[in-house]
C-alpha positions in Angstrom: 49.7 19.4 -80.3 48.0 22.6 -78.7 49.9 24.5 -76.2 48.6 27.2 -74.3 50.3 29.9 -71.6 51.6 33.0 -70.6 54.3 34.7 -72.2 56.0 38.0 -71.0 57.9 40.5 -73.1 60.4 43.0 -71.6 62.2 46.0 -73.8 64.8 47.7 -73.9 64.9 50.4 -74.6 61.6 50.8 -73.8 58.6 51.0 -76.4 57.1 54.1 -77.7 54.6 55.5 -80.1 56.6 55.6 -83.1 58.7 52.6 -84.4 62.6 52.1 -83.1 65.0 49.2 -82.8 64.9 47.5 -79.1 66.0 44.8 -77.7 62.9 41.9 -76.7 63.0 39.5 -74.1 60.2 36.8 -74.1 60.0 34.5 -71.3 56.7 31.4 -72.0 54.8 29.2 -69.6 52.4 26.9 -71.7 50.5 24.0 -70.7 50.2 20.9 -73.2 47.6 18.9 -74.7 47.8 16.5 -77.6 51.8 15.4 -77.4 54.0 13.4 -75.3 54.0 16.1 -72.4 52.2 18.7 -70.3 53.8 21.2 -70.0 56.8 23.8 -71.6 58.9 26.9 -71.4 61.3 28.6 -73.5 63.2 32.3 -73.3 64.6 33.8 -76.5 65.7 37.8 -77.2 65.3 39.2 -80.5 66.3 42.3 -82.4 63.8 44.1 -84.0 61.7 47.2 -84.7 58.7 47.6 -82.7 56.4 50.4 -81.6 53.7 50.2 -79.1 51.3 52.2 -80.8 52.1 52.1 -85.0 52.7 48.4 -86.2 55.2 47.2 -88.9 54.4 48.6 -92.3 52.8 45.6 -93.9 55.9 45.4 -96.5 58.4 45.3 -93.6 60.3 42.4 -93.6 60.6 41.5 -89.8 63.8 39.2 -88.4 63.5 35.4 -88.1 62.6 34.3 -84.6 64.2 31.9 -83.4 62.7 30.3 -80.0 64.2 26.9 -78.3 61.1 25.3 -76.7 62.0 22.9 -73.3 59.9 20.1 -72.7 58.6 18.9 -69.4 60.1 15.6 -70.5 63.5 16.6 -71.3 63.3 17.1 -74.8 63.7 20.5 -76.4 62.2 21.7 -80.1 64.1 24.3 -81.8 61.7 27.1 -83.5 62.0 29.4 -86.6 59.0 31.5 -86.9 59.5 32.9 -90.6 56.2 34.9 -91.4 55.5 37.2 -88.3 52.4 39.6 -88.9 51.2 42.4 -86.2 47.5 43.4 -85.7 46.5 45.7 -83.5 42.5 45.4 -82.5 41.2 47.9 -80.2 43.4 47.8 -77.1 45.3 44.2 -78.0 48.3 43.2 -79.9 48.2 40.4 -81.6 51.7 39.1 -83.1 51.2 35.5 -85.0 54.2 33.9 -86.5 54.4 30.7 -88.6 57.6 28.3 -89.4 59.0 25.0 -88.8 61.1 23.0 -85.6 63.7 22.9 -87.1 65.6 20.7 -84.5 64.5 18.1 -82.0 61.0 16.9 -81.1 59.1 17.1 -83.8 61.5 18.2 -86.2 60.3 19.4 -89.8 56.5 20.0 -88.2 55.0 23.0 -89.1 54.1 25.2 -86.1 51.9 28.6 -85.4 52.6 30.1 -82.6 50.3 33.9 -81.6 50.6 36.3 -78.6 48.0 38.6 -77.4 48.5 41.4 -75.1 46.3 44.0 -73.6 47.4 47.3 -74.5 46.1 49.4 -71.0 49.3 51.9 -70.5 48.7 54.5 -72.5 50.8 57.0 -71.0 53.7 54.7 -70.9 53.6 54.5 -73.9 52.7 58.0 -75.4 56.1 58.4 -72.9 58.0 55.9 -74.4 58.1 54.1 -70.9 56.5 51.0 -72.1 59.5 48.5 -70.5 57.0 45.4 -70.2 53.9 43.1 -71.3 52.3 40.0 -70.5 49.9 37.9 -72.7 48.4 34.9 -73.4 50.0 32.3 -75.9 48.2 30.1 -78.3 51.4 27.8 -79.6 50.6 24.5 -81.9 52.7 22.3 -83.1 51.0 20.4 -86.6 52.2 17.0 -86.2 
């Protein structure tokens, strides 16, 4: 099952160049094809260290995410993306995790799940003013 959205980030505190502990908010619209319904959302905060300009050292060891995914259909799958990596590619951010549901539909499926965001604000974040992103959302379920 391919799902495929928007998903936006908010910070606090906000990003900056250089890599500190903030709080993330992620809220995710997808649209379904290839499973039992059309369409999903989930919300989930995290913990972490994050930088809009330098990403994680490659031997950094980044938190479990955990994401509860609801269903158009009522049912929910609970998420835990174990292997996060962070690219950055000219002006995007590309953040791919990988894991297992490891509760509800489609329990014990392996999933990928990757977020790309344009990096335009600069100055917001060479200010460390960088409070918000939106991207797009590639999120599959391997059934």
């Amino acid at each position: 099952m391919v799902c495929t959205g928007a998903a936006k980030q908010t910070y606090a505190p906000p990003l900056g160049p250089l890599p500190r502990i903030t709080d993330v908010s992620v809220n995710e619209e997808l649209t379904c094809i290839g499973g039992p319904f059309l369409t999903g959302t989930s919300s989930a905060s995290f913990n972490e260290q994050a930088s809009c300009l330098i990403p994680p050292l490659t031997d950094t060891v980044l938190p479990t995410s955990v994401i509860v995914y609801h269903w158009a259909n009522g049912q929910t799958s609970t998420v835990a993306l174990t292997v996060p990596t962070v690219v950055r590619v000219a002006n995007q951010t590309i953040v791919t995790g990988a894991g297992t549901v490891t509760s509800g539909y489609a329990q014990g499926s392996a999933v990928i799940r990757e977020v790309t965001t344009v990096d335009l604000d600069v100055l917001g974040c060479l200010t460390s003013s960088l409070d918000e992103r939106t991207g797009t959302e590639v999120f599959t379920i391997l059934l």
